[in-house]
C-alpha positions as CSV (number, residue, x, y, z in Angstrom):
1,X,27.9,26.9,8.8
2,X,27.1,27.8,12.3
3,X,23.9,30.4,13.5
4,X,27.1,32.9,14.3
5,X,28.9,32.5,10.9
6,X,25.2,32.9,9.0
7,X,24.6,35.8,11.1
8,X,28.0,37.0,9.6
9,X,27.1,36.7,6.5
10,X,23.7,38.2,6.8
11,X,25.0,41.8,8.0
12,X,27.9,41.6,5.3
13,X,25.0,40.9,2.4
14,X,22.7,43.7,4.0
15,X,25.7,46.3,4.1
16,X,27.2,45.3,0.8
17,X,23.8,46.0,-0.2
18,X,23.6,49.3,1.0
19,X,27.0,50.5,0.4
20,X,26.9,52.0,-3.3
21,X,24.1,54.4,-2.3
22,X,25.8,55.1,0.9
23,X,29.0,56.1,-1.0
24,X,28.1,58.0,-3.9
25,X,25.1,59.6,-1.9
26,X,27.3,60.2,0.3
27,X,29.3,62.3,-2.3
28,X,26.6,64.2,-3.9
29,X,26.2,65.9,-0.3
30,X,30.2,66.4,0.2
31,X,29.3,68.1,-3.8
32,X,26.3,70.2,-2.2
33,X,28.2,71.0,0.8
34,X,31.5,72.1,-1.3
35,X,29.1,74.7,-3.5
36,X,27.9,76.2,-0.4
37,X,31.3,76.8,1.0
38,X,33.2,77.5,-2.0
39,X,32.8,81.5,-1.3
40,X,34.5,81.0,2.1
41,X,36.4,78.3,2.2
42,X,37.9,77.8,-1.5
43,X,41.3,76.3,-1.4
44,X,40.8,73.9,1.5
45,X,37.2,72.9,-0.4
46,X,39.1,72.2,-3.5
47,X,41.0,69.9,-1.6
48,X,38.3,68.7,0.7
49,X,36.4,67.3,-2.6
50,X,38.9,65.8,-4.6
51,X,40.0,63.7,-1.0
52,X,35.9,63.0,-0.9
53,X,36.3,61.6,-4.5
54,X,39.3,59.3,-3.3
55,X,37.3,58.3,-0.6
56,X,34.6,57.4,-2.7
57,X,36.3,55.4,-5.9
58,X,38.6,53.5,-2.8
59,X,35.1,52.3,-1.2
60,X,33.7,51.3,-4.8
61,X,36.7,49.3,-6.1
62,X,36.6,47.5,-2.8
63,X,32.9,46.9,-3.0
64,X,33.2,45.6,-6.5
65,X,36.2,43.1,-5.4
66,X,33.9,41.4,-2.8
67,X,30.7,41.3,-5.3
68,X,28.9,37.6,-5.2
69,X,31.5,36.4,-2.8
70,X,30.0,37.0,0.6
71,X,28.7,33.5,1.1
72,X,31.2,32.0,3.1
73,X,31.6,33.3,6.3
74,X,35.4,34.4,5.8
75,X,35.2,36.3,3.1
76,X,31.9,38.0,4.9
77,X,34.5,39.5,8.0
78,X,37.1,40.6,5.4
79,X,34.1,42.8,3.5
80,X,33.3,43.8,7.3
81,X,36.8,44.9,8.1
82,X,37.1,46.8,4.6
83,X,33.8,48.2,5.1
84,X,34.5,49.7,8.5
85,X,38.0,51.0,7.4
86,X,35.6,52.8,4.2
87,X,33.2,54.4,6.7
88,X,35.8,55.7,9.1
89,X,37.8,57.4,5.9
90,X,34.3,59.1,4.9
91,X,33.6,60.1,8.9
92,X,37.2,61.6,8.9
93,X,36.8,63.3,5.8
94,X,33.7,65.3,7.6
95,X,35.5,65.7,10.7
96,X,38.5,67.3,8.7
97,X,35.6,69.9,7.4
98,X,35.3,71.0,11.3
99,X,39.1,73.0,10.8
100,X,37.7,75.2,7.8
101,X,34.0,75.1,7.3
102,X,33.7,77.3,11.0
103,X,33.9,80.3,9.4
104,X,34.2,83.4,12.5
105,X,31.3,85.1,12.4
106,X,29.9,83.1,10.1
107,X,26.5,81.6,11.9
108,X,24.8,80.5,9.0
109,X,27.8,78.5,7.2
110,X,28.5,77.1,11.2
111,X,24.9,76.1,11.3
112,X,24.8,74.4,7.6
113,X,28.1,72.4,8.0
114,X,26.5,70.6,11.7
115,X,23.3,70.4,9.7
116,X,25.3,68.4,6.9
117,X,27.2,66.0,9.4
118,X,23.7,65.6,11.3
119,X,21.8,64.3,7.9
120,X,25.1,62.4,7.1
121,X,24.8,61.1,10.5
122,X,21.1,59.8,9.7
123,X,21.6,58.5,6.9
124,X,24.3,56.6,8.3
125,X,21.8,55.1,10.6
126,X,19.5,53.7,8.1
127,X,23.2,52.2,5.6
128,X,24.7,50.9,8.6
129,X,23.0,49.8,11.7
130,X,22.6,46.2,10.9
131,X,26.6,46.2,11.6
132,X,27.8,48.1,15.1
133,X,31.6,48.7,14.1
134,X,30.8,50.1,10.5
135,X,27.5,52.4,11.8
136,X,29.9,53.7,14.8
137,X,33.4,54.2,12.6
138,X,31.6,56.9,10.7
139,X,29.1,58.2,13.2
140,X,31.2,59.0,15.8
141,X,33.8,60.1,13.4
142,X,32.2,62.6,12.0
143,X,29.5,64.0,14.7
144,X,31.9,64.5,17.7
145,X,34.8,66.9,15.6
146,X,31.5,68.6,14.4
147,X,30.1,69.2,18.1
148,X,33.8,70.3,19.7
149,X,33.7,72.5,16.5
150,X,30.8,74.2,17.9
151,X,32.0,74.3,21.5
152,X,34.9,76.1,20.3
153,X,33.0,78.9,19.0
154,X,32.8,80.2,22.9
155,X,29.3,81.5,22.5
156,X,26.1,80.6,24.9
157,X,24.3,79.9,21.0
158,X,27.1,77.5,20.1
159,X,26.9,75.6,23.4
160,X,23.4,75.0,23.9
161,X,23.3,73.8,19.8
162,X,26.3,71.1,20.9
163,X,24.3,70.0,23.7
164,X,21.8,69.2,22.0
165,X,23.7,67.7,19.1
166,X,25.2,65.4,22.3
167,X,21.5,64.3,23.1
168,X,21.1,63.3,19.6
169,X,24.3,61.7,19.3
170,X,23.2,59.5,22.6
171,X,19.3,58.9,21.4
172,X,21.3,57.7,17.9
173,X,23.5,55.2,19.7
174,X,20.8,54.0,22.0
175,X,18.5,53.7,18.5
176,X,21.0,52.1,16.6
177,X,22.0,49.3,19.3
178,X,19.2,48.1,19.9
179,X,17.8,48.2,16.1
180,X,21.1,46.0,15.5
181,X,20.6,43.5,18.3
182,X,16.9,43.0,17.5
183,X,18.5,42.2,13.7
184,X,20.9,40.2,15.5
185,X,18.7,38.4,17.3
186,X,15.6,37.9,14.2
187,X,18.6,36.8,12.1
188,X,19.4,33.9,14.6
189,X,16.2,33.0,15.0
190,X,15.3,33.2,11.4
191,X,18.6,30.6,11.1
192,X,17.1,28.7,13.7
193,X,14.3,28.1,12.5
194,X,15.7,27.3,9.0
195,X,17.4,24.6,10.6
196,X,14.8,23.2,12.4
197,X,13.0,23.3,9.3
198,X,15.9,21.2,7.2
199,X,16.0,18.6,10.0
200,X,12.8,18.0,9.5
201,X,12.1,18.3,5.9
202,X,15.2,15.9,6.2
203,X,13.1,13.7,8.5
204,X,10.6,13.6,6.2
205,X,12.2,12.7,3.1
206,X,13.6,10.0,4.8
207,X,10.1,8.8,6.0
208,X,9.0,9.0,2.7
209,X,11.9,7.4,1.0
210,X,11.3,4.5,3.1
211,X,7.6,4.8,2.9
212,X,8.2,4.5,-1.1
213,X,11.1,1.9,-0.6
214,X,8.7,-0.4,0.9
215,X,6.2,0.4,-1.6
216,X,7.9,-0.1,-4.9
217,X,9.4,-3.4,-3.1
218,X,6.2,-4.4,-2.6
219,X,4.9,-3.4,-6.1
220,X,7.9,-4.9,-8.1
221,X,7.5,-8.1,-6.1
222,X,3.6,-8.4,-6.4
223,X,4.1,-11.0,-9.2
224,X,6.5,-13.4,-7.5
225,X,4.5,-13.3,-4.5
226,X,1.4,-14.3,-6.1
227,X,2.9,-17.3,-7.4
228,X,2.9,-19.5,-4.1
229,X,-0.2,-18.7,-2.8
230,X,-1.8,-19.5,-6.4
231,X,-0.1,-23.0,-5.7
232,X,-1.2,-23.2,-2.3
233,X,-4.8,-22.0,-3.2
234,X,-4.4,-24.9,-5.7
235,X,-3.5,-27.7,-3.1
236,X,-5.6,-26.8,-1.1
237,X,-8.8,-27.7,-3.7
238,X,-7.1,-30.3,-4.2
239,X,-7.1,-32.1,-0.6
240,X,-10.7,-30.9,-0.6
241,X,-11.4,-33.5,-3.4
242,X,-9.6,-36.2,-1.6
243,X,-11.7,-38.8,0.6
244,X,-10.3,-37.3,4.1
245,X,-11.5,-38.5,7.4
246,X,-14.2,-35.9,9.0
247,X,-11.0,-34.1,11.3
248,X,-8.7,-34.3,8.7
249,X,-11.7,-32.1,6.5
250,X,-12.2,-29.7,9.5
251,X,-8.9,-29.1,9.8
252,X,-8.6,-28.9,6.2
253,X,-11.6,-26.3,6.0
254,X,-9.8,-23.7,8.9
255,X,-6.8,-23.9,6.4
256,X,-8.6,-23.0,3.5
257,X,-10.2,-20.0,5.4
258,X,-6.8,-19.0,6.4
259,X,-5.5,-19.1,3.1
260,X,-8.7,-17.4,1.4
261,X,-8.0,-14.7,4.4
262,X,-4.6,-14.6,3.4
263,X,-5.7,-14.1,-0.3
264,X,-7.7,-11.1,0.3
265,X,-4.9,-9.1,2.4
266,X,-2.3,-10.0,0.4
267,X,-4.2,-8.6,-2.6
268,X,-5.0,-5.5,-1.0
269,X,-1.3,-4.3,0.7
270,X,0.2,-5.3,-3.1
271,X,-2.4,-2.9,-4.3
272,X,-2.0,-0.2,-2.4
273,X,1.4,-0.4,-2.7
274,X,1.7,-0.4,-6.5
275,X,-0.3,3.1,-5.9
276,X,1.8,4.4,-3.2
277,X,4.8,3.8,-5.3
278,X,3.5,5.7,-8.6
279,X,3.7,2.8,-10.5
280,X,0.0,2.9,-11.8
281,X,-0.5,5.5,-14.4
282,X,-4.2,5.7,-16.0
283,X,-4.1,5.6,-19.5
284,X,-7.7,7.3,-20.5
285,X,-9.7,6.1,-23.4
286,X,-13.0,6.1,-24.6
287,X,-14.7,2.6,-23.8
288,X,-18.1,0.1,-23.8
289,X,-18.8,-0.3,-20.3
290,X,-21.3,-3.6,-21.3
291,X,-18.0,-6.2,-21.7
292,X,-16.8,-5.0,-18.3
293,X,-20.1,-5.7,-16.7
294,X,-19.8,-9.3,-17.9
295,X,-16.3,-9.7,-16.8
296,X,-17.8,-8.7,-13.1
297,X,-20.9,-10.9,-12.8
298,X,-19.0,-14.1,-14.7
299,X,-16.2,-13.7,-12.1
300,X,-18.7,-12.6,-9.0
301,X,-21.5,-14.7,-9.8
302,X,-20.3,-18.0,-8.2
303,X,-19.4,-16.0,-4.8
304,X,-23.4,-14.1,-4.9
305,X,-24.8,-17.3,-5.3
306,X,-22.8,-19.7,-2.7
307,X,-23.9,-16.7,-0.2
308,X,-27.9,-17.4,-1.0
309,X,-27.7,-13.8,-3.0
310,X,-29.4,-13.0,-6.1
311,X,-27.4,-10.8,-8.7
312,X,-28.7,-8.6,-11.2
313,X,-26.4,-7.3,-13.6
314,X,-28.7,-4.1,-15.7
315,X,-27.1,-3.9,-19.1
316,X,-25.9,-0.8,-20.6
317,X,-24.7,0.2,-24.3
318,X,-23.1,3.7,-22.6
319,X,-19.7,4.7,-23.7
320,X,-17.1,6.2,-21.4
321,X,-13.9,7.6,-20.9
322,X,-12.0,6.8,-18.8
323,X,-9.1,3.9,-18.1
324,X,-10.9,0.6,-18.5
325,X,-8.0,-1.6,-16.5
326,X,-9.0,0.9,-13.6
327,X,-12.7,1.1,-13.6
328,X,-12.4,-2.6,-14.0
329,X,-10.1,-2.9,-10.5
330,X,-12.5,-0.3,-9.1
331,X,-15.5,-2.2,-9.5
332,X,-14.2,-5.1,-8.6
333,X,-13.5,-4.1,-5.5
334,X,-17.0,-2.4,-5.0
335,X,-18.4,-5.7,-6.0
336,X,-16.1,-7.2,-3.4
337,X,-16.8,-4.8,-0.4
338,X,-21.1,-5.3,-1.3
339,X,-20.3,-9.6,-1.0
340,X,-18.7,-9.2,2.1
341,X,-21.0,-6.7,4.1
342,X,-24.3,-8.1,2.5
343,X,-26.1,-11.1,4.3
344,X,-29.4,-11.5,2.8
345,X,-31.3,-10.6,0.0
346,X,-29.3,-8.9,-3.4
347,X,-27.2,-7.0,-5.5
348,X,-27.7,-5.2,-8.3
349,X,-25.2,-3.6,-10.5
350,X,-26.7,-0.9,-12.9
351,X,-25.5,2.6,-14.9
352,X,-27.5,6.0,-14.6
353,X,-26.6,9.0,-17.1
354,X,-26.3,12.6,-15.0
355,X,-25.4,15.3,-17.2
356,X,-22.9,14.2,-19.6
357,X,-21.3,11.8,-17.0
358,X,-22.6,8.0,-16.6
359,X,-22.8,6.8,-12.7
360,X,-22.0,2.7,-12.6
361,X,-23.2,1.1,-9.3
362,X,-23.4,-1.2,-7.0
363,X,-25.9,-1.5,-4.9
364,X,-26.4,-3.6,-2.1
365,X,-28.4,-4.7,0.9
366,X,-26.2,-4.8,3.6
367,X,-25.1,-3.9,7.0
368,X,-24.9,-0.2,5.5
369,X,-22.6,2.8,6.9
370,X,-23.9,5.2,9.1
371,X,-23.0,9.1,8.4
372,X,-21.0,9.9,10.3
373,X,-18.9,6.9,9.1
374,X,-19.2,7.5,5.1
375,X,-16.2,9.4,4.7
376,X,-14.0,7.7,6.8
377,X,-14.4,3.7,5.5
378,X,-12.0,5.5,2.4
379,X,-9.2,5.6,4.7
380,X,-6.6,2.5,5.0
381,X,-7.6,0.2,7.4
382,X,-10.8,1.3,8.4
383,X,-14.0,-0.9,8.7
384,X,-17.2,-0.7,9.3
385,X,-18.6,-3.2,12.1
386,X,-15.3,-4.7,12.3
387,X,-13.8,-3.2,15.9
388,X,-12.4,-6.0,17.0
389,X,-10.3,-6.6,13.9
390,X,-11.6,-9.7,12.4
391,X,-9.0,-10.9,9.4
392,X,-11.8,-12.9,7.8
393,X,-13.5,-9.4,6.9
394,X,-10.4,-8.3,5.0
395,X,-8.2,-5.3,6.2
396,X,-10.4,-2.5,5.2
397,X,-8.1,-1.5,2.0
398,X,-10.6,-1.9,-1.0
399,X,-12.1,1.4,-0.7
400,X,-9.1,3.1,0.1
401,X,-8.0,1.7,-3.1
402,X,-10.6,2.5,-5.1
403,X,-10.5,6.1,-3.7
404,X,-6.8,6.1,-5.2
405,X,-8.1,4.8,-8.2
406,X,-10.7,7.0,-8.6
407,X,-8.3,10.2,-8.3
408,X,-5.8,8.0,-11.2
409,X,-8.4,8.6,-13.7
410,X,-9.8,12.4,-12.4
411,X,-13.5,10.6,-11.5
412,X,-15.4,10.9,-9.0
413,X,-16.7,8.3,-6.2
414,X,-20.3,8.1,-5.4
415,X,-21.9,6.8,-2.1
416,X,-25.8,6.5,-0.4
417,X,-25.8,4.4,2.4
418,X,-28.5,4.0,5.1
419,X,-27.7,1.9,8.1
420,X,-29.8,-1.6,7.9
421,X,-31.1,-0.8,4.6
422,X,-27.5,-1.1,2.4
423,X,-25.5,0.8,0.4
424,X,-24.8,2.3,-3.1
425,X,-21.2,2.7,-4.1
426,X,-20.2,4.0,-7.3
427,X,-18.2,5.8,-9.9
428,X,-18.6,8.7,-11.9
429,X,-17.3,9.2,-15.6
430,X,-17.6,11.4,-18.1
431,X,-19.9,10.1,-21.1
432,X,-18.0,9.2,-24.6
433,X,-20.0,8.6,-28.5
434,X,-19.7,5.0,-29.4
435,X,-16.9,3.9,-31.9
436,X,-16.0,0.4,-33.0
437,X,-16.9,-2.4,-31.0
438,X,-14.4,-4.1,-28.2
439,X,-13.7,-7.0,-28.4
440,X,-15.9,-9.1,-25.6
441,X,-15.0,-12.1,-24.3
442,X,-14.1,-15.0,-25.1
443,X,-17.3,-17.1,-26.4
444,X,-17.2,-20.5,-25.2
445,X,-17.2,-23.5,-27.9
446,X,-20.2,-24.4,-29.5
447,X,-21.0,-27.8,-28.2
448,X,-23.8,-29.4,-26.2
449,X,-24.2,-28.6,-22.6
450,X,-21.8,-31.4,-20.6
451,X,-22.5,-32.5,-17.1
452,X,-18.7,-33.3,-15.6
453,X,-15.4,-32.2,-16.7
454,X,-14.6,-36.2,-17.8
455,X,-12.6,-36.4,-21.0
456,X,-11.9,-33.1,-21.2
457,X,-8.1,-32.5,-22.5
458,X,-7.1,-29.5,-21.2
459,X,-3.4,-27.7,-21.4
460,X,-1.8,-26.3,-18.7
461,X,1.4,-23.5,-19.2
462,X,3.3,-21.9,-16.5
463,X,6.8,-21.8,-15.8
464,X,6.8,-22.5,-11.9
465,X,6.7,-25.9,-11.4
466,X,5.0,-25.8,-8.1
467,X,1.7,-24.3,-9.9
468,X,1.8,-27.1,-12.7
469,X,1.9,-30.0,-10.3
470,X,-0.8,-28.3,-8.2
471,X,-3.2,-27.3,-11.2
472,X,-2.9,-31.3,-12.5
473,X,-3.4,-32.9,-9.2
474,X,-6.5,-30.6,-9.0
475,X,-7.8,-30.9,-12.5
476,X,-6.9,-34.5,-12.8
477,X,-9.6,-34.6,-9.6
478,X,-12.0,-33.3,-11.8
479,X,-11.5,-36.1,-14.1
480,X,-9.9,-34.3,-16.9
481,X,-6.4,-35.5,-19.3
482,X,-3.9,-32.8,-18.4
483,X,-0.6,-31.9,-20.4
484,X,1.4,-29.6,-18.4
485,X,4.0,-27.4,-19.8
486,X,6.4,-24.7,-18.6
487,X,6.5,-23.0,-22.1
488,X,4.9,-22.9,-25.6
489,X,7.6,-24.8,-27.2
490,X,7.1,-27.6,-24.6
491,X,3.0,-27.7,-24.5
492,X,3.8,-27.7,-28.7
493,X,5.9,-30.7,-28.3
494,X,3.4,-32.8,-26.0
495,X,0.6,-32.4,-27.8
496,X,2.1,-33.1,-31.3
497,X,1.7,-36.8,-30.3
498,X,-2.0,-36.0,-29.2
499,X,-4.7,-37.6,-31.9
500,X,-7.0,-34.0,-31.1
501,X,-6.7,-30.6,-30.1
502,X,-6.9,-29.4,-26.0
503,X,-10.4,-28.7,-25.0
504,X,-9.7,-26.0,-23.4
505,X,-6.1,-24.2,-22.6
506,X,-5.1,-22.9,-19.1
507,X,-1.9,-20.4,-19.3
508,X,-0.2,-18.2,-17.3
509,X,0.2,-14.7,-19.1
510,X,3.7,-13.9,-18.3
511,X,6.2,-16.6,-18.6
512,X,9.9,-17.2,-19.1
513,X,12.5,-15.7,-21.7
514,X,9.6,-12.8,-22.1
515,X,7.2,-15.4,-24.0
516,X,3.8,-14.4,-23.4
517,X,1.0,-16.8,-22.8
518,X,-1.0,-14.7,-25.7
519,X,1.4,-15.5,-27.9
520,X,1.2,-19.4,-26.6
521,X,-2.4,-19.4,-26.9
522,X,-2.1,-17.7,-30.3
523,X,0.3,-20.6,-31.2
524,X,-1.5,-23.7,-30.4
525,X,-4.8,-22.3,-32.1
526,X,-2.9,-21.7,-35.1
527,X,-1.1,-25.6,-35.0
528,X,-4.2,-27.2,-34.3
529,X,-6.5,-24.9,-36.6
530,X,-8.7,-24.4,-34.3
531,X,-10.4,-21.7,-32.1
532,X,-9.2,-23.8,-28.7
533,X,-11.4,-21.9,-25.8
534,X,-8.6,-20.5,-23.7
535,X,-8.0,-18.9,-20.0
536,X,-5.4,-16.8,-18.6
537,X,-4.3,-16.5,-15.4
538,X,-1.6,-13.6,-14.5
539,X,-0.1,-12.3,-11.2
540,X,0.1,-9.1,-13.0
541,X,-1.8,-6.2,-11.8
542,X,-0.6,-3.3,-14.0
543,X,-2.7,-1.9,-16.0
544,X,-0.6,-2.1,-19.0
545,X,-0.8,-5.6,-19.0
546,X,-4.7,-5.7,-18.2
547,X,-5.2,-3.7,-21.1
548,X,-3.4,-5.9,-23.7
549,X,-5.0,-9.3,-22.1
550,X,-8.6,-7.2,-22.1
551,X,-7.6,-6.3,-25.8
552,X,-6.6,-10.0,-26.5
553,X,-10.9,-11.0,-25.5
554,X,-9.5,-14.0,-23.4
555,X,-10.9,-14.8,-20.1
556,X,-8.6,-13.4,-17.4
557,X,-8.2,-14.6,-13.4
558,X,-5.9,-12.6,-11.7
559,X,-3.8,-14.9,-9.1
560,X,-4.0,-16.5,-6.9
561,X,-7.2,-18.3,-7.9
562,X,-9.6,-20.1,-5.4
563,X,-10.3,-23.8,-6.7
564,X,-14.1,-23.1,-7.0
565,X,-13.2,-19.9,-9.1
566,X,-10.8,-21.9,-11.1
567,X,-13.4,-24.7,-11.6
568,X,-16.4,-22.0,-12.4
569,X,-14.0,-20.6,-15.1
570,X,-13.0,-23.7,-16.6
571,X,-16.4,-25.1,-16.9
572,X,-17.8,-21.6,-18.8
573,X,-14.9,-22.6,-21.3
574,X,-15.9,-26.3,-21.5
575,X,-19.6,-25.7,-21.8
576,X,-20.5,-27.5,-18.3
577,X,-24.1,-26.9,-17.1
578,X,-22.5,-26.5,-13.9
579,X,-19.4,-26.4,-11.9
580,X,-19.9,-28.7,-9.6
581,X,-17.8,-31.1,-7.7
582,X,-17.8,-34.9,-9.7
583,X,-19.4,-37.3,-8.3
């Protein structure tokens, strides 16, 4: 529909609108006006009515026939025409009045007949203006028979009464010509402007449908992604074990750093989508904060130390509630942002209660954020220090996500920083009474403390075969007997011909035909009897699936997995003094 057509339709609506009180108002005066002259003017009054009542029920029954059917712009001009035709019949009906209600003599009845057809006349301006044709068909109708009327009376009274009636009649058509073009005119803007706005609200839902296209793509391929860059994060410890020439290890070490860069921006942009694209939905819960704090310095603590940092980890028998997947990706990433931006000295991870909410921190001595900067370093792709874009200092997602994260689960962020002196970064939740314990993690087996990996039998599940021939070229390094597998059935069948149980069993969580490497793990303790110390690796992020491994007490890496991380890991499970390379 066009600005004209909508126009159209506008005035039809407005008049349709208008037209029952116009009609039957419009009779109650004819009624008035009929009791007035009935003394004078009695058998042409008794006709003049019962035409007025004709009039009247013709203009209803046609209103009624075009109720809630003025939308398209046809129909609109047919309620116009119909309209027009109405209005004219009632402005002939008054003009008919002129032949009879000029009584000779008569002044007063003269004077209340032209009174009449004048407050006909305005009310006709107020029913009708928004549509020319229809105001004018009864106006004009009606007030010019009325004003000859009184020009035929011959007297100097009459004719100075009609000239001013004439004035009136030209001050009404000047009024009601422009009232209808600035109606006109608001109505085609007003249609202009809805149009402008419906391009762009279209513009924007296709911005955003592409903005969320890209995002659940993103999300719903975060899992396959991970896979082959867990391999290649595997290879690459691998070739790092190998005796290489001194260029071949240079070369070796910029591809590792690529790779590790790689890592860290490919984590981010899959997180961030998986929030942009709705698909993380908190799942609140009340919670021990202490087995989360373990999970961060047992996965952190290698990184801390290989940087000449101390970390202190304060422990903490607070409650909280909250969704423990999410605090657990939030901290991570705080713990991640404090590694990268501190240089010397420590951090320190610790909780502080605040009326009825518990604050858990991470505190740092870094580079720190100057004020003016503190809000900002929670928007996508901004970092502190970092102008010219260096990839090796990440993309500057991690507080963005956490900033999401934080809104997921209704807490709130905390941040001190003082530039040169570092920064303390933190969340906010609301306290919770203790209940049964969670489980914690995995304890490792009770055996001696071992100096190398040597003898060790470890098992190996995952159903890409990439990541199993990577993971025994680099465990097979470390001088351990490896049995790979691409499900439980097969790791069941290889090891029935072993003389002892694994030492330790490596599994991927999700793996083919919807077997679950909990259920694997669950298996192969229950064949060999035994409480096998186990690790899961997963390229799942959601926090459904964190929840049920965290529920599970396993040790959990989230791919892909550096070597040294991987080797860290595997040596907490074996009981290795410490994860070092063999000799």
């Amino acid at each position: 529909m066009d600005i004209r057509d909508a126009v159209i339709v506008e005035q039809a609506q407005s008049l349709h609108r208008n037209t029952p009180t116009a009609s039957i108002g419009g009779f109650f005066i004819c009624c008035v006006t009929a009791g007035i002259f009935w003394p004078v003017a009695r058998p042409w009054i008794e006709f003049w009515i019962a035409a007025a009542l004709a009039v009247t029920i013709y203009r209803m029954v046609i209103w009624q026939g075009f109720r809630g059917r003025l939308a398209a712009p046809g129909v609109a001009r047919r309620w116009l025409a119909h309209a027009t035709s109405g209005a004219a019949l009632s402005g002939a009906l008054w003009a008919a009045g002129a032949l009879f209600m000029f009584p000779p003599g008569q002044l007063t009845y003269q004077f209340v007949f032209v009174f009449g057809v004048m407050m006909m006349g305005v009310a006709c301006m107020f029913s009708f203006s928004m549509h020319l044709p229809t105001f004018l068909a009864f106006f004009l109708t009606s007030a010019i028979p009325a004003t000859l009327g009184l020009i035929a009376q011959g007297t100097l009274l009459h004719f100075e009464i009609a000239t001013g009636i004439a004035i009136f009649i030209g001050v009404a058509l000047r009024f009601v010509r422009e009232f209808n073009r600035v109606f006109v005119k608001a109505q085609e803007l007003r249609f202009e402007n809805l149009g402008l706005v419906d391009q762009l609200t279209g513009q924007i839902e296709a911005a955003r449908s592409a903005n969320l296209a890209k995002s659940r793509f993103l999300a719903a391929a975060s899992h396959d992604l991970r896979q082959p860059m867990h391999a290649l994060s595997l290879y690459l410890g691998g070739l790092a074990g190998l005796d290489l020439s001194g260029q071949a290890k240079a070369t070796l070490a910029n591809a590792a750093q690529c790779a590790q860069t790689m890592d860290g921006m490919f984590r981010a942009l899959l997180d961030i989508s998986r929030l942009d694209a709705g698909a993380v939905q908190p799942e609140l819960r009340d919670f021990p904060v202490a087995p989360l704090l373990e999970r961060i310095r047992v996965e952190f603590e290698p990184q801390v130390r290989a940087k000449g940092l101390a970390l202190r980890v304060v422990p903490s028998a607070a409650w909280v509630r909250g969704d423990s997947a999410l605090l657990d990706r939030v901290l991570r990433n705080l713990m991640a942002n404090a590694v990268r931006y501190t240089h010397q000295g420590k951090i320190l991870i610790g909780c502080r209660r605040r009326a009825g909410a518990l604050g858990i921190g991470v505190y740092d001595t870094g580079i720190g954020i100057p004020p003016g900067e503190q809000r900002l370093v929670f928007e996508e792709f901004y970092q502190v220090g970092n102008k010219e874009r260096d990839r090796s200092k990440g993309m500057g997602l991690g507080l963005a996500i956490v900033d999401r994260l934080a809104k997921l689960m209704q807490a709130k962020i905390l941040l001190a920083s003082q530039p040169g002196r570092g920064s303390a970064f933190g969340v906010e939740l609301p306290l919770a009474s203790p209940g049964e314990a969670a489980p914690g993690l995995a304890a490792p087996r009770a055996a001696g403390p071992r100096r190398s990996f040597a003898g060790s039998l470890v098992a190996v599940i995952d159903d890409e075969e990439m990541i199993l021939n990577a993971t025994r070229s680099l465990l097979e390094q470390w001088d351990c007997t490896v049995v790979t597998a691409a499900s439980g059935r097969k790791a069941m069948e290889q090891l029935s011909t072993s003389p002892r149980a694994p030492d330790a069993i490596v599994c991927d969580y999700r793996l083919r035909g919807g077997e679950s490497g909990l259920s694997v793990i669950d298996a192969l303790r229950h064949e060999f009897n035994e409480d096998i110390p186990a690790l899961l690796i997963t390229g799942d992020t959601g926090p459904e699936r964190l929840r049920e491994i965290e529920a599970s007490g396993l040790s959990v890496l989230h791919k892909p997995v550096q070597e040294q991380v991987l080797r860290d890991a595997l040596g907490r499970l074996l009981g290795v003094e410490r994860a070092s390379a063999p000799a």
